[in-house]
N, C-alpha and C positions, 0 to 999 in steps of 0.2 A: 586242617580243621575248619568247621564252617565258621563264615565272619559270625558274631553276636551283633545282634539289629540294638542300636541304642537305646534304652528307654525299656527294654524288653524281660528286666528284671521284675517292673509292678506285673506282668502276668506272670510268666514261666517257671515253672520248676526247673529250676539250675541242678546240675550234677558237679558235684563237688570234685571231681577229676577234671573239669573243664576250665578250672580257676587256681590261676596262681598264687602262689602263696610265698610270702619273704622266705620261709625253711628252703625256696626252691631255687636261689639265686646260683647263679653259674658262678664257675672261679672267675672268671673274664669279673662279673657283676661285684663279686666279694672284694677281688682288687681293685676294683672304682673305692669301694669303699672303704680299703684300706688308705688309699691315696688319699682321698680327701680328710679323712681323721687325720694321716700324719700333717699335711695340709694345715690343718685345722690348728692341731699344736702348733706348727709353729707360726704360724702368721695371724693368730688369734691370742691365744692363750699365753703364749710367750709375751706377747704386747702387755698383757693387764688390763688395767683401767685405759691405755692407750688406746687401746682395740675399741674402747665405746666413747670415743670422743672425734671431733672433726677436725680431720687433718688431711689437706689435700696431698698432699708430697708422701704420706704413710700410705694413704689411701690409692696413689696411684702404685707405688713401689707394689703394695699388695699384689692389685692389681697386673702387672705385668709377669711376676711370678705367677701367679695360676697361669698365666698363657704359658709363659714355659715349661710348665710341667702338661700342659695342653688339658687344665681342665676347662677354659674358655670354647675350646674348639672339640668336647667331648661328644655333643652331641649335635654337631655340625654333619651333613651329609658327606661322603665318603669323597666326591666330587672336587672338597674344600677343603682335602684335607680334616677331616674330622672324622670321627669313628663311625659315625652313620647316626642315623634319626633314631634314638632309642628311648620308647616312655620309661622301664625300667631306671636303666643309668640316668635318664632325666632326673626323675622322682628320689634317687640314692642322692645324686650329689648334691638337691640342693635338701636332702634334711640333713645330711652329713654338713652342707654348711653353714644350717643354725642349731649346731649341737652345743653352741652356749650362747650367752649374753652378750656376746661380742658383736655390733651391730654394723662393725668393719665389712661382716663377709654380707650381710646383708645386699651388699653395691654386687659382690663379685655376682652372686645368684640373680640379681637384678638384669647383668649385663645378658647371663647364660639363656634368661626369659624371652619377657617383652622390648627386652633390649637389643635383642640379635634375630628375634623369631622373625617380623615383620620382611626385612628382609630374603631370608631363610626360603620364607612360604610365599611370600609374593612377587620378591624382586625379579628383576631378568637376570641371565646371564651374566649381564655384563655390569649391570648393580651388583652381585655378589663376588665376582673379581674385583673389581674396586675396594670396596668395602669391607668384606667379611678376613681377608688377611691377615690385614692390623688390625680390628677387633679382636680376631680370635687370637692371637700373640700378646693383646694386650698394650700392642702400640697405641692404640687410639681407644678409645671408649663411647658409649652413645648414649642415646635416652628416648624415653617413650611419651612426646608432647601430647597429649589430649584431654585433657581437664580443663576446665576454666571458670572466672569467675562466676559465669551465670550458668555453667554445663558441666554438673560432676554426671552423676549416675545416668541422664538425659544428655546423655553424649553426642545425640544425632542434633542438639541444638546451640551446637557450638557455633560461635560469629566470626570466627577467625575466617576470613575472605580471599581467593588468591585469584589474578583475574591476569590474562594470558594476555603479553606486550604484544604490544603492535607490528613488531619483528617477526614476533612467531616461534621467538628464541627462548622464553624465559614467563615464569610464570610469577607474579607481583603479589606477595602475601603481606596483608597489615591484618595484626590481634593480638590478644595477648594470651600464656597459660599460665596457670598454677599449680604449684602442689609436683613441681617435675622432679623428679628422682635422679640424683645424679647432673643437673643442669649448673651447679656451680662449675665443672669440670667436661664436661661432656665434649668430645669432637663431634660427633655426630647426633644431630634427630629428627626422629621420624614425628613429621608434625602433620596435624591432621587440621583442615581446612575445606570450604565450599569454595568451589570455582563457581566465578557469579553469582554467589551467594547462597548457590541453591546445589550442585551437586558433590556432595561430602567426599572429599578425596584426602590422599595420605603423600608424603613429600618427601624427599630426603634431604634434610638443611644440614649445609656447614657451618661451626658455629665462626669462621671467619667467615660470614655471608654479611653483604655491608647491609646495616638496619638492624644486624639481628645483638639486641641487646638483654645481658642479664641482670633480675634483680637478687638482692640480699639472700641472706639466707633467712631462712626462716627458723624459730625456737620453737624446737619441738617437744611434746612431751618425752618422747620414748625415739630410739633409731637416730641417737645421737650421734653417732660417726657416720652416716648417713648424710648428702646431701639432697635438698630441698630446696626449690628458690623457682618465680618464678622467671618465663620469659618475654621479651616484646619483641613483634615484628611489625615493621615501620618500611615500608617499600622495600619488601627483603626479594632478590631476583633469583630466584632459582630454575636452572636449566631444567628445559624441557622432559629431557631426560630422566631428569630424579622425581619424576612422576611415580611414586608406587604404588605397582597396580596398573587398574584401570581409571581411568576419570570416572568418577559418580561411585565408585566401589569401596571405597574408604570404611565404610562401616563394617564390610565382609572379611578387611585387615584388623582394625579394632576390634569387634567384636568376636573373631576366631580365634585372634591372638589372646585376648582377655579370658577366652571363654579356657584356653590351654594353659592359661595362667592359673586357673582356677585347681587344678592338680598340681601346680607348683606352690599354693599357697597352705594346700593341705599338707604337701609334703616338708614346706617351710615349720609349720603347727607341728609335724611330728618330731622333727629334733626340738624345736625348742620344749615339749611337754615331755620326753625324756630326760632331757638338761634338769627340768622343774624338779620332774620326782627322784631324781637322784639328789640333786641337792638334798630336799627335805628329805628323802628316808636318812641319808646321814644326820644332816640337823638333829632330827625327832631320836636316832642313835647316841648324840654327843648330850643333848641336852636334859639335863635332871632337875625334874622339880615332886616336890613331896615323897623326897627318898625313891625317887623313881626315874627311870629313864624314861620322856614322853609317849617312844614307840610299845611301851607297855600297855595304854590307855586305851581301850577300846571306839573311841572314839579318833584316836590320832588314826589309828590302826583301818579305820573305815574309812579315812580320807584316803590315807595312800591307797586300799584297795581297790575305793572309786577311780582316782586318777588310773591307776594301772590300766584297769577294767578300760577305760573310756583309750588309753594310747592305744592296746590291743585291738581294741576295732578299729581305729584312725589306722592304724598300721596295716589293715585286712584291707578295709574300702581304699586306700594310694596302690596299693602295689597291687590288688585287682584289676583297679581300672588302668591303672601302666601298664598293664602285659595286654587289654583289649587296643590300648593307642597301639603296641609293638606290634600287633599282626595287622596293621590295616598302614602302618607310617609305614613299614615297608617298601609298600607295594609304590611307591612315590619315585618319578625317575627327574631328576634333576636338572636333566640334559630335556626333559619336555618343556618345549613351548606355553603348554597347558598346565602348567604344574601348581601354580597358582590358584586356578578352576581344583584342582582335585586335591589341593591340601586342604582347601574351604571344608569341602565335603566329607574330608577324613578326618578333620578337627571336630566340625560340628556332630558326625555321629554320635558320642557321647558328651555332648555338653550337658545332656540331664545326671549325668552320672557326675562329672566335673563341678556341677550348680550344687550337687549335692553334700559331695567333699569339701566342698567352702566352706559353706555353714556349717558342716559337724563340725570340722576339723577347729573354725575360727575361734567357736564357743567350747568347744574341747578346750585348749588350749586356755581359754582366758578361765574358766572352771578350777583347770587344774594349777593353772599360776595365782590364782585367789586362794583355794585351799593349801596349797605351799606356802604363801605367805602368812597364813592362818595358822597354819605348822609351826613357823619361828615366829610366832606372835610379834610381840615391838620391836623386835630384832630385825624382822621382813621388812620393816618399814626403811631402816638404815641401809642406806647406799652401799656400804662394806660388802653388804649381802648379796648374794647373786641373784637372787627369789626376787628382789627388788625390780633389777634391770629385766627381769623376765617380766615381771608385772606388768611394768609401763610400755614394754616393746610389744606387749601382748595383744595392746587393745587396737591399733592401729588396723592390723588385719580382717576386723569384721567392717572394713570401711572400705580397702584396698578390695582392685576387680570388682567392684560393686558391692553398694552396702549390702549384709544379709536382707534386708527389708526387699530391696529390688529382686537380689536372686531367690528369695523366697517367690514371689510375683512371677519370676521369669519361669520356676519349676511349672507352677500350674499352665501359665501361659503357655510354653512349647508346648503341653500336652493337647492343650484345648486348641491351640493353631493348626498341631498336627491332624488332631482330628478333622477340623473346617476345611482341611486340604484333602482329607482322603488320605494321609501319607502314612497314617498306621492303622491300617483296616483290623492287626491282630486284637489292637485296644478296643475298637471300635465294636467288633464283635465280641469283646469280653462284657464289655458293657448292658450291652443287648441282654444278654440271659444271667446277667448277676441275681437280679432280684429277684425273679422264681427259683435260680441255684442256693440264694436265703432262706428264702420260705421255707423252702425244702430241707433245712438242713436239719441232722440231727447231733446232738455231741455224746462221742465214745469216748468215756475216759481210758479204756484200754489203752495204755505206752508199756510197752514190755521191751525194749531197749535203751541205752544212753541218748539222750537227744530226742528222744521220738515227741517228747510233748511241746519243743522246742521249734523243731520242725513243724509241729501242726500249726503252733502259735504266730509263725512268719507267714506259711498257708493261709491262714486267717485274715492276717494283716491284710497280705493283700486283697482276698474278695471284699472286707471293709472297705480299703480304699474304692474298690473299684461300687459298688454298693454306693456309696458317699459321691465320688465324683461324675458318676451318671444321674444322679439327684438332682445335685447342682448343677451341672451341663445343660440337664433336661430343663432346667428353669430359665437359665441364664444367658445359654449359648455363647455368642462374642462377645457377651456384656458381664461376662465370669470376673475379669480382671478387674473389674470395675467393688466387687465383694473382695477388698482387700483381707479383710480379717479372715473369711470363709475360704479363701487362698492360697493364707500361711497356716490355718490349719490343715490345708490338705498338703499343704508341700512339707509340713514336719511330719505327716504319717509316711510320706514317701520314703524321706530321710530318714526317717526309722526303721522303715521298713529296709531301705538298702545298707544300713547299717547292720542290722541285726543279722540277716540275710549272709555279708560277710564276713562274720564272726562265725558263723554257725556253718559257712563252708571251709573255711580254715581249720578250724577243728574236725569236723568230720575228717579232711586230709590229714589232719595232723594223729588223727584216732588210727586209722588206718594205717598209717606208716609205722608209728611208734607203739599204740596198743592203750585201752586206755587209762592204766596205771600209770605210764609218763605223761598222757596229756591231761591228768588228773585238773592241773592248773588252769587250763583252757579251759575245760570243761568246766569247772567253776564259773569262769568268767564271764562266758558265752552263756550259761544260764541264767546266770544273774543277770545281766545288760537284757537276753527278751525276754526275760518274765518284767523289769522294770518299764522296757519300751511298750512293752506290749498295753500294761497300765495306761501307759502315757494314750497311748492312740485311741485306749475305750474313753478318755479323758475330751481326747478332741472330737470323737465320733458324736456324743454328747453335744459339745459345743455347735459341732456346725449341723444337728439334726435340730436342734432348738432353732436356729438363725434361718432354717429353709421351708422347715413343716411347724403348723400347730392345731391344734387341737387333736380330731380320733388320728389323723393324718400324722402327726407326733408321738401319739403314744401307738401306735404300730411301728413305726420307724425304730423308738427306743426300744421295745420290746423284743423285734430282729435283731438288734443290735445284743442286746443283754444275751439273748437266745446263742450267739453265735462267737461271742466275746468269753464265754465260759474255760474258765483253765482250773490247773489244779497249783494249791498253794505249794511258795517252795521259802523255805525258810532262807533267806538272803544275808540275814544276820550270821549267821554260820557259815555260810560259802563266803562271806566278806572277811571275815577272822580270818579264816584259812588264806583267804589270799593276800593277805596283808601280811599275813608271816613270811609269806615266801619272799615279798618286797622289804621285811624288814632285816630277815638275813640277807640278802643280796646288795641291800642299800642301794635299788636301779631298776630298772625298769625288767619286766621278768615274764619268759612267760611259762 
């Protein structure tokens, strides 16, 4: 099958035989995820309230059990003993390991990330014999240093310094980091520094390296069994050798690994927004107030169907864009020299897709753990409660891998980079003839099939977009990034657009296979999510045609827009009812 060019969803019509869907998982795939549930029970659930507090000696015990059941070394290349580089089984195990409130597994998934990847993708040879063993067994463990006090999201302006001995033997790093995961405990980290201050490289530090000292832990709100603490390096000598990478490349490991991370944090967001609405659909089942059970109330009733509605597309857009990593991580041989050069480039292909899944996934997630705790009213608030622990561990994620504020920035930005490079002539020429392909438009209400108005509405979306961000481009050029607000309004119609997009291929497969009497439920859902997005994006089309044209120049602009924004009403209130039944017999997530 031909690769998919990343970014290639704002134009193309996608066929829905071309996109994988969780209904499609292999047994090999199903038993990952039988493993880590049983997993899950016992080295989570069985804990209790243990499982969400900090305990290093719990926390390493855990620890060493996932390696021997070899979920550490799952998705390790075959080379290292590991099953092979798989986005799928990526994306399974780690929402399989926040399928509750237990912030214990949080470290294990941390380790399986940007905790091992760095190495994985960059190291040589003879770095990932060293190293990757006992991580992946669990004898040893590591951490991912690159935050600091004056460098979170502006990571390329970190001060940490490493300036090469006089020997020739050892490279001399003094700085400090923050905010490191896993650094109470850690053997190993990959700590990121400017050799002479100026070219941004990556390191591999032991934490017996003399100099290399840790501070405290830190009190957190949320991700309590979770360590946090920062580091100090004070003339720390690290052999030449544990150079990762190349000297001056350091940004091409941080920011590939961050950006692969960005599919591990969606996929983190989908267990725990399952956890959520299971909990409340029960809660909202046991709880009676005014001779009623709350799940009767048509307003409890529309919260669970929103959350559903929103995990069902979080669940479309991970396991879509895992199966595009699957066919391109593949092709990665291990034993090359070069392998490094060509992980960069098989990572980066979809980091708009990745940028994307952040921020649904993040705001997903904190959405539906608000509305859960809204569910058991003063109850939610009390610790007992498990809606509680989802709450506070919730908010943390739209900060983690870059605040959404950045990765919103970063969406429009790759697009408008790519363009000033020539590297997506497809976009490029889509742009060119949007605005006459407007003018010209006329709208048929004719849909004489399931889905067909659905379909038009995503069609839509994107020549809007593209309409909108040749506007803006043409005014702005390199200086786009600089219109923050006109920015994140183009990068939420993106997001919407590739959300909506994979809901609406899911179902068409899911139509197709089963018929659309079974996938009655999808079909609700998927209706209701782009008739809602699609609102949203005539909302932002507004905003950012008011922000770039005014006067006759504005009201032509709005006019195309209104002209081309046309749908037909669908009653949402009824398709919500419906699908709140189905989650409140099932008491879970359902589709």
């Amino acid at each position: 099958m031909k690769k998919v060019e990343g970014g290639s969803f704002i134009i193309d019509d996608i066929d829905y035989q071309n996109v994988f869907v969780p209904e499609e998982f292999t047994e090999e795939q199903k038993m990952v995820a039988r493993t880590m549930e049983d997993f899950f029970e016992r080295e989570s659930t069985s804990l209790g309230d243990d499982a969400t507090k900090l305990n290093y000696d719990l926390t390493l015990d855990v620890i060493k059990k996932a390696g021997e059941i070899g979920i550490l070394s799952a998705c390790l290349p075959e080379e290292y003993d590991g099953l092979g580089i798989d986005g799928i089984r990526f994306a399974l195990i780690k929402e399989k390991l926040c399928a509750g409130p237990y912030s214990i597994l949080t470290i294990v998934s941390n380790l399986t990330g940007i905790g091992m990847l760095p190495i994985v993708f960059f190291g040589t040879h003879e770095q990932r014999e060293k190293y990757l063993p006992d991580l992946s067994s669990g004898l040893k463990t590591n951490s991912f240093a690159l935050t600091e006090p004056s460098a979170g999201s502006d990571a390329a302006s970190i001060k940490t310094t490493a300036k090469l001995s006089e020997d020739g033997k050892y490279y001399i790093l003094n700085g400090s980091k923050v905010f490191i995961t896993n650094a109470g405990f850690a053997d190993v980290f990959t700590v990121f520094a400017k050799i002479n201050g100026s070219d941004f490289s990556a390191f591999i530090v032991e934490r017996d390296a003399e100099g290399l000292t840790i501070g405290p832990e830190e009190q957190k709100m949320g991700w309590k069994a979770s360590s946090t603490c920062s580091i100090y390096l004070e003339d720390v000598k690290v052999p030449i050798e544990n150079l990762l990478g190349k000297a001056g490349q350091g940004h091409v490991i941080a920011f590939n690994v961050l950006n692969f991370g960005r599919l591990s944090v969606g996929a983190l967001c989908l267990g725990n927004s399952k956890d959520a609405i299971e909990c409340s659909a029960k809660y909202a089942n046991e709880r009676t107030q005014f001779n009623r059970k709350i799940s009767s109330f048509p307003l409890i009733g529309k919260k669970l169907a929103e959350m559903n509605i929103k995990i069902f597309v979080l669940e479309s857009m991970v396991y879509r864009t895992a199966d595009l990593f699957d066919k391109v991580l593949g092709e990665l041989d291990f034993s090359d020299p070069d392998v490094g050069n060509k992980s960069r480039k098989v990572i980066s292909e979809y980091m708009l897709e990745c940028a994307v899944i952040k921020v649904f996934a993040t705001e997903s997630l904190d959405f539906i753990a608000d509305e859960g705790l809204q569910i058991h009213g003063g109850y939610g608030y009390i610790q007992d409660y498990r809606i509680e622990n989802i709450y506070r561990d919730a908010r943390i994620k739209r900060v983690v891998e870059g605040t959404n504020e950045i990765v919103r920035l970063f969406i429009t930005g790759t697009l408008s980079k790519r363009i000033l490079k020539g590297q997506f002539n497809k976009l490029q020429k889509a742009l060119e003839k949007i605005s006459i392909e407007l003018e010209q438009f006329t709208f048929n209400e004719s849909f004489e099939c399931v889905l067909d108005h659905e379909t038009y509405l995503v069609k839509i979306s994107k020549k809007i977009f593209l309409f909108l961000f040749a506007q803006a481009f043409q005014i702005y050029k390199a200086e786009i990034e600089e219109e923050q607000e006109i920015c994140a309004c183009l990068s939420d119609i993106v997001i919407n657009i590739f959300a909506m997009e994979s809901a609406l291929l899911r179902t068409k497969k899911l139509i197709a296979q089963k018929g659309e009497n079974s996938a009655r439920n999808v079909i609700n859902m998927t209706t209701t999510f782009i008739n809602e997005s699609f609102d949203q994006i005539k909302n932002f089309s507004k905003v950012i045609s008011c922000a770039i044209k005014t006067g006759d120049e504005l009201k032509n602009q709005l006019s195309i827009l209104t002209k081309v924004s046309r749908k037909l009403p669908v009653n949402t209130i009824s398709l919500k009812r419906q699908i709140a039944k189905k989650v409140i017999e099932a008491e879970k997530y359902i589709i």
